[in-house]
C-alpha positions in Angstrom: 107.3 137.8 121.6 106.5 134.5 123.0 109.8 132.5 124.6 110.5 128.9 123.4 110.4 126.6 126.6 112.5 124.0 124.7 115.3 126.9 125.2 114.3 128.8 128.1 113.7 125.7 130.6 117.0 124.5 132.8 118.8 121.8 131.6 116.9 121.7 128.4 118.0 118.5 126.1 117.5 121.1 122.8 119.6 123.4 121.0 117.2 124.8 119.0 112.9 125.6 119.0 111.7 122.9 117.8 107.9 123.0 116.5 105.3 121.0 118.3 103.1 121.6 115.3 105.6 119.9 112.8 105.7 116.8 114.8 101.7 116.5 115.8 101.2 116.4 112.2 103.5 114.0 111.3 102.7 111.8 114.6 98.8 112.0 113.0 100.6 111.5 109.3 102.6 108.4 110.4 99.4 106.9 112.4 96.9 107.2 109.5 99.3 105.4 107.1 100.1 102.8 109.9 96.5 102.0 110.6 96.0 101.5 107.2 98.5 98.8 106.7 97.1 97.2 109.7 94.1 97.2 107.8 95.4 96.0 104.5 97.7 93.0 106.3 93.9 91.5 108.5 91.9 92.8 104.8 94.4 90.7 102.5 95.6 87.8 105.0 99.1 88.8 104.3 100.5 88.4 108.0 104.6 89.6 106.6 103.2 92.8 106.4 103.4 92.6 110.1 107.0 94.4 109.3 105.6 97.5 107.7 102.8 98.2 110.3 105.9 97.8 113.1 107.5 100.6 110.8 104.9 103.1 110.6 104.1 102.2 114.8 107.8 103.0 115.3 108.2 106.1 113.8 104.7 107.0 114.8 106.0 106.3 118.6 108.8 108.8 117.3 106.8 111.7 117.2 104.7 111.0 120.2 108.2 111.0 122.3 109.5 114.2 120.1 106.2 116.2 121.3 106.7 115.2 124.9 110.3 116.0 124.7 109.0 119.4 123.4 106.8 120.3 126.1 109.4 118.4 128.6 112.5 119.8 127.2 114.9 118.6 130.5 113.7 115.1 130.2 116.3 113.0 128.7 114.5 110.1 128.5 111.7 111.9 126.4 114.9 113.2 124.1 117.0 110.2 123.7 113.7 108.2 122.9 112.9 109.8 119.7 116.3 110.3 118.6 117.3 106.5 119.1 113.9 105.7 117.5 114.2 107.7 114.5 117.4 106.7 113.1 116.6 103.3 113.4 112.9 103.1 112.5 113.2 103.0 108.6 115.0 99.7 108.4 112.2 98.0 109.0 110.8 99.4 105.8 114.4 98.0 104.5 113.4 94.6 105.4 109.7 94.6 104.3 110.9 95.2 100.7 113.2 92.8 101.2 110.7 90.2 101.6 108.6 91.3 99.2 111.0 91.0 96.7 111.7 87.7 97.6 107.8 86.8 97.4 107.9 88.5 93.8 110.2 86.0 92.8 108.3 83.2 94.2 105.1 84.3 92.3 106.6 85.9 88.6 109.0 83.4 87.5 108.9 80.4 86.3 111.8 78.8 88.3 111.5 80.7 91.0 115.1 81.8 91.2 117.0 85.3 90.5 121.0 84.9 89.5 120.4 81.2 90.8 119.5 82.5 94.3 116.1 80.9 95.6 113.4 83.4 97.0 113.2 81.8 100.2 117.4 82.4 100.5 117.0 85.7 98.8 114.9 87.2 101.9 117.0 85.2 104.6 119.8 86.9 103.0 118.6 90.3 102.5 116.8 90.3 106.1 119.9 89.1 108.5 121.9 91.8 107.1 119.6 94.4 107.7 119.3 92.7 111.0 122.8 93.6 111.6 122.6 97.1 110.2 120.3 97.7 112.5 122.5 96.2 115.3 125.2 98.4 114.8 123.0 101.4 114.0 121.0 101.2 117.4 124.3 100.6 119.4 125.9 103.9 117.5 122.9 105.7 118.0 122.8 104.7 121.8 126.1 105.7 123.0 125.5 108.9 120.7 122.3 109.9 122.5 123.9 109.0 125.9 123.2 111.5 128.6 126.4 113.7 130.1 129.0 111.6 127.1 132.4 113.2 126.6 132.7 114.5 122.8 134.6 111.3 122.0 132.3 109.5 123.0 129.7 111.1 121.2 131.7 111.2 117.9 132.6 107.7 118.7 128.6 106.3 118.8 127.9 108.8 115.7 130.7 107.2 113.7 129.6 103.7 114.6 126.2 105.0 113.7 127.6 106.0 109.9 129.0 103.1 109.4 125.9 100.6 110.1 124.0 103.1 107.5 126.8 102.9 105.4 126.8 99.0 105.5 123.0 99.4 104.9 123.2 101.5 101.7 125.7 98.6 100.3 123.2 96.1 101.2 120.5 98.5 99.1 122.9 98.6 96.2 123.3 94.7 96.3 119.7 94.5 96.4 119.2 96.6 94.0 121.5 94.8 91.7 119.5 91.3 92.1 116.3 93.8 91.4 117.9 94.8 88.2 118.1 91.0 87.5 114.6 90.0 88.0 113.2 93.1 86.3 115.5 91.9 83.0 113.5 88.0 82.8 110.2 89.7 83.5 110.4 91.3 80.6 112.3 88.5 78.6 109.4 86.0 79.9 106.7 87.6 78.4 104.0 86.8 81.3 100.4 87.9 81.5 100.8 89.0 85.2 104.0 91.1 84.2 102.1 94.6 84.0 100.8 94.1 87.8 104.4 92.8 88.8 106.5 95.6 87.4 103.9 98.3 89.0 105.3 97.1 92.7 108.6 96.9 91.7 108.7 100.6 90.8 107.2 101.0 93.9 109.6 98.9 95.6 112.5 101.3 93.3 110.8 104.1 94.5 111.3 103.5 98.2 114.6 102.4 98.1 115.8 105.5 96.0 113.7 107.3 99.3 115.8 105.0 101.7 119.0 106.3 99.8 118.3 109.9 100.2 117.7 109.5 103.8 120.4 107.7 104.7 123.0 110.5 102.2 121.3 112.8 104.5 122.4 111.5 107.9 125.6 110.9 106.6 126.5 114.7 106.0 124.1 115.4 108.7 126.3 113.9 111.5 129.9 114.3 109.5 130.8 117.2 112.2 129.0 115.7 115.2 125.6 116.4 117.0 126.9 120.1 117.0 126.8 121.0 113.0 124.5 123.3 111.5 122.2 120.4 110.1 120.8 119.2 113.2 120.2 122.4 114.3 117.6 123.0 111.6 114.6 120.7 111.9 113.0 121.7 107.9 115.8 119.3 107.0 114.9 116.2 109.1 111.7 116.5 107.8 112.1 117.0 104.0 115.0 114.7 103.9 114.1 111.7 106.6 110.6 111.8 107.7 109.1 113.2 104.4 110.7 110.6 102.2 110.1 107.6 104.7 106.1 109.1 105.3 106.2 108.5 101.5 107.6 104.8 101.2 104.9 103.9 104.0 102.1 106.3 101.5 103.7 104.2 98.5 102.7 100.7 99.8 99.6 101.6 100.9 98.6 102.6 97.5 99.9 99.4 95.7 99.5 97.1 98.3 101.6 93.8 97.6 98.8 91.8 99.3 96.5 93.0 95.8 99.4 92.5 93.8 99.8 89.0 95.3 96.5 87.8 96.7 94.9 85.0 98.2 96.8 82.0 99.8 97.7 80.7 96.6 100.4 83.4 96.1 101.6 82.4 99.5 105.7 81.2 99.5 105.7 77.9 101.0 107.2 77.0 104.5 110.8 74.6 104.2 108.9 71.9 105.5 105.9 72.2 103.2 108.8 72.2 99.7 110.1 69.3 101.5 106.8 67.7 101.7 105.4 68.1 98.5 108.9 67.9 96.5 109.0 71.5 95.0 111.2 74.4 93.8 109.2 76.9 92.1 105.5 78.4 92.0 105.3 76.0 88.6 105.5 72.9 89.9 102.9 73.7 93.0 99.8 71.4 92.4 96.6 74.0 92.0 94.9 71.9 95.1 98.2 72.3 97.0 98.4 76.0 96.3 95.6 76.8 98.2 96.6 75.0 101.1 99.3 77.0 101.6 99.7 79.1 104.5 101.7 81.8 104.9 105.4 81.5 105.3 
């Protein structure tokens, strides 16, 4: 019977034989998808989706570290690399449908407002606090993954950790709430381009409800600390965190919001360009103004 290196080499980082197989498909999985939304951002102009392609490049990176700490299993920088990077990767799939949300409402209603929030406000919003979930989470995660840490230590970076995702998830639910509200006067408008608009906000559903199951999962994963019986069992991490966030990239390649929204007359106007031309809402936008628009 063959020996597992990541066990048998001194000073190994692992705890358990991990499969180099499992992560060069999902480093080739993670690239495809991620190539293709470079693609789709240059083929549809839509240069937000800038955030997406930096999510699937992240948790692409993820793997690549994963299979060199693998077949380097004392390095600790190979280790600490991939486990830093994959609990923080997936916000940035948080934030892109955060601004496409806020884009949807730009472009589907008429006063370009959900529960009197603007679009333009609705993306700040949403965005800085996933910015600071993302603070907090990458600081957890770095004292977690430090190298020779007491177990207070440890439990002290892991609990910091569980509470950025947990601030994250109540960010989701918010979100969730003010999606909710623009899904209700989509329907009660009656528009022509509803159909096309309610097909990306299932999407958009869809990925959050994948973002929720991840983050339930890494909440009971690290309850115990690095040393419960989760961690130690890599078929989890990949149904329940890679599999579900390989899906949500999958997802927006397949309905695109650049073909929901195309051309630079779907583009949300800069501050100073509202300012300029004395506008609120898509409605107002003269048609030789909307194509002028760049995108913001």
């Amino acid at each position: 019977m063959t020996q597992c290196k990541a066990l048998t080499t001194p000073d190994t980082m692992w705890t358990f034989c991990p499969s180099i197989g499992a992560a060069y498909l999902f480093t080739v999985l993670f690239a495809l998808t991620t190539l293709a939304h470079l693609a789709q951002t240059i083929l549809h102009r839509k240069f937000y989706s800038w955030v997406i392609v930096m999510s699937g490049l992240i948790q692409t990176v993820t793997y690549i570290f994963r299979i060199l700490s693998i077949l380097n299993p004392a390095s600790y920088t190979d280790y600490a690399a991939w486990f830093v990077l994959i609990l923080i990767a997936p916000l940035w799939t948080n934030a892109f449908v955060y601004m496409v949300m806020g884009r949807m409402v730009w472009n589907f209603t008429d006063d370009a407002r959900v529960l009197r929030v603007r679009p333009w406000h609705f993306g700040l919003f949403f965005v800085a606090l996933d910015i600071i979930a993302f603070i907090v989470q990458v600081y957890g995660a770095a004292q977690a993954a430090g190298n020779n840490v007491s177990y207070s230590t440890e439990m002290m970076g892991l609990h910091i950790y569980m509470a950025g995702v947990g601030v994250q998830q109540l960010f989701v639910l918010v979100f969730v709430v003010c999606g909710v509200a623009f899904h209700r006067k989509l329907l009660q408008q009656r528009r022509s381009d509803a159909k096309k608009a309610l097909l990306l906000l299932y999407v958009l559903y869809t990925c959050l409800a994948l973002i929720t199951m991840r983050i339930i999962f890494r909440l009971c994963e690290y309850a115990q600390g690095l040393d419960s019986e989760i961690p130690a069992h890599e078929a989890y991490q990949y149904c329940l965190d890679s599999l579900p966030m390989l899906l949500a990239l999958v997802l927006l390649n397949v309905v695109h919001p650049g073909r929901i929204m195309p051309g630079k007359e779907s583009n949300m106007p800069s501050r100073k360009q509202r300012k300029k031309m004395g506008v609120t809402s898509k409605k107002e936008m003269p048609s030789d103004d909307m194509v002028r628009l760049g995108e913001c």
